[in-house]
N, C-alpha and C positions, 0 to 999 in steps of 0.2 A: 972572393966569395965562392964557397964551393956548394956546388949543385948534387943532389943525390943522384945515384943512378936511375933509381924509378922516376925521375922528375925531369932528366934531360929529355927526353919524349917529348913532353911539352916547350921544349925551346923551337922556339921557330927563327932562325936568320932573315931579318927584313930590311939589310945592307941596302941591295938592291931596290927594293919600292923606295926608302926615305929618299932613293937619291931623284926619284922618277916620280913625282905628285901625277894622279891621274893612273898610276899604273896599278895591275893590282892580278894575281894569283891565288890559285884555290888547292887547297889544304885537306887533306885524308891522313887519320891515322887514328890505330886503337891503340888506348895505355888503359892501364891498370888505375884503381881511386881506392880511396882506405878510406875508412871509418865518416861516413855522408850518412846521417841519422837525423828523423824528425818525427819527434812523439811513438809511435807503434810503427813505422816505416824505416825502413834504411837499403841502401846498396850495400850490400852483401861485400866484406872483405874479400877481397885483390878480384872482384867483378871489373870488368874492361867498358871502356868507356869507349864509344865510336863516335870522332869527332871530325863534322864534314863544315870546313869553312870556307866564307871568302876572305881574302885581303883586299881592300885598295888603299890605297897612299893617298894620303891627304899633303898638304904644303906644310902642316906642322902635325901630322901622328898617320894615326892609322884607324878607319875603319874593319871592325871583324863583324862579320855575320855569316848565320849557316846554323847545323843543327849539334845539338851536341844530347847522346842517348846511349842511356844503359840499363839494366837489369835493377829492380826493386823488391823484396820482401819486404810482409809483414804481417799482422794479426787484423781480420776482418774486425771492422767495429760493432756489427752485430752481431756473429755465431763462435769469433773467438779461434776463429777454424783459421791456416794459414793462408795469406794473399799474396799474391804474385803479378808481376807487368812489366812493363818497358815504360822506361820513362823518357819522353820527348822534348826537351830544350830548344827551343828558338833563341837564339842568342842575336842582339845588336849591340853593339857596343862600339866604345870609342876610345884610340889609346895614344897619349901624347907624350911627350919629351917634359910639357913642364905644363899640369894639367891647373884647367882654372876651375874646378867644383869638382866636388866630391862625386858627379859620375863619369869623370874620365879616368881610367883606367893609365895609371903609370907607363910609359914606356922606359927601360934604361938603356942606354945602349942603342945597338942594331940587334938587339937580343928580342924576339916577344917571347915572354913567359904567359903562356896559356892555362896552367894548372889551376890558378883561383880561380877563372873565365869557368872553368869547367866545373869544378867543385860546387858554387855558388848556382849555376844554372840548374844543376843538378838538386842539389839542398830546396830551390826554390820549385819544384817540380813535385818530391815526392808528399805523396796522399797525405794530409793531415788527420784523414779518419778512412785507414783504405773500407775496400769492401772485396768480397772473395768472386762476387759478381755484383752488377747490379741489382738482381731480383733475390738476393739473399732474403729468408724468411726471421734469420735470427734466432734466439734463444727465447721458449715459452718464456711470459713474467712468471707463472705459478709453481711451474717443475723445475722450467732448468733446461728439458730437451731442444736439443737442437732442431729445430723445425725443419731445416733444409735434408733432415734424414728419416725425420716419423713425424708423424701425428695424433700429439699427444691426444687431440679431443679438446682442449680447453678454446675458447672461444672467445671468451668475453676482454674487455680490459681490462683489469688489475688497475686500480686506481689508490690513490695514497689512502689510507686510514684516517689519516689523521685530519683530513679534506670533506669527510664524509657528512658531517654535520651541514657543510653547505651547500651541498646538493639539494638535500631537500629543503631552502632557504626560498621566499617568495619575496620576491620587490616589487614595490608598487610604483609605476611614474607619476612623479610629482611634476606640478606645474612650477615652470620657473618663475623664484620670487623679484616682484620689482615692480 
């Protein structure tokens, strides 16, 4: 099997804990990640990834946990203006030689491959509707301007047209029949 070069970064040799259950090492290192996109978000092509783990040895795998965090762009959801942040991964996981459900994480080898560990933490991090700040004002409904830059003057809501009818609709409470 051959390994890219930008992906050997993420091998980790874990010879030594498989042989040692109970024992367990902590891990630092920045690589590079490619193409991590969700909806209006993504980590920016060849952005570095800073990845701070622990290992311990279990009797049959390995637990990892630690942080794993990198640089995010995107398009605010309400002014359309670009967004920017750090994104924060808590990562726990579990990884074994011969995994019984779907959330234990493969080991092969004395090899750990950390790469998906990272991509995935990361994938499941970024903003699904960022914002450029919290208190963004957005785009008037009427004009268009961008509120967090002028003030157009418009004030009111803008409400569908085509709803309009039942605004001024009156209901009366009826007694329940029985």
């Amino acid at each position: 099997m051959t390994i890219a070069p930008e992906r050997r970064i993420y091998l980790v040799n874990v010879a030594d804990l498989l042989r040692r259950p109970g024992s367990h090492r902590e891990i630092e290192f920045v690589a590079p990640v490619h193409s991590i996109a969700v909806v209006d978000s993504a980590v920016p092509e060849g952005a570095e990834a800073h990845v701070q783990l622990k290992l311990e040895a279990l009797s049959d795998g390995l637990t990892v946990t630690g942080t794993v965090s990198a640089p995010w762009r995107g398009l605010c959801r309400r002014c359309l203006e670009p967004a920017e942040g750090v994104l924060c991964a808590e990562v726990r996981e579990v990884y074994a030689s011969h995994p019984v459900s779907d959330d234990i994480w493969p080991l092969h080898g004395e090899q750990l491959d950390l790469h998906d560990l990272v991509v995935e933490a990361l994938t499941l991090e970024l903003p699904l509707a960022p914002l450029c700040n919290p208190s963004c004002l957005g785009l008037c409904p009427e004009c268009g301007i961008n509120r967090n830059d002028a003030d157009c003057g418009h004030r009111g809501a803008v409400g569908d047209p085509r709803w309009a009818v039942l605004e001024q609709a009156q209901f009366q409470d009826r007694e329940p029949e029985g």
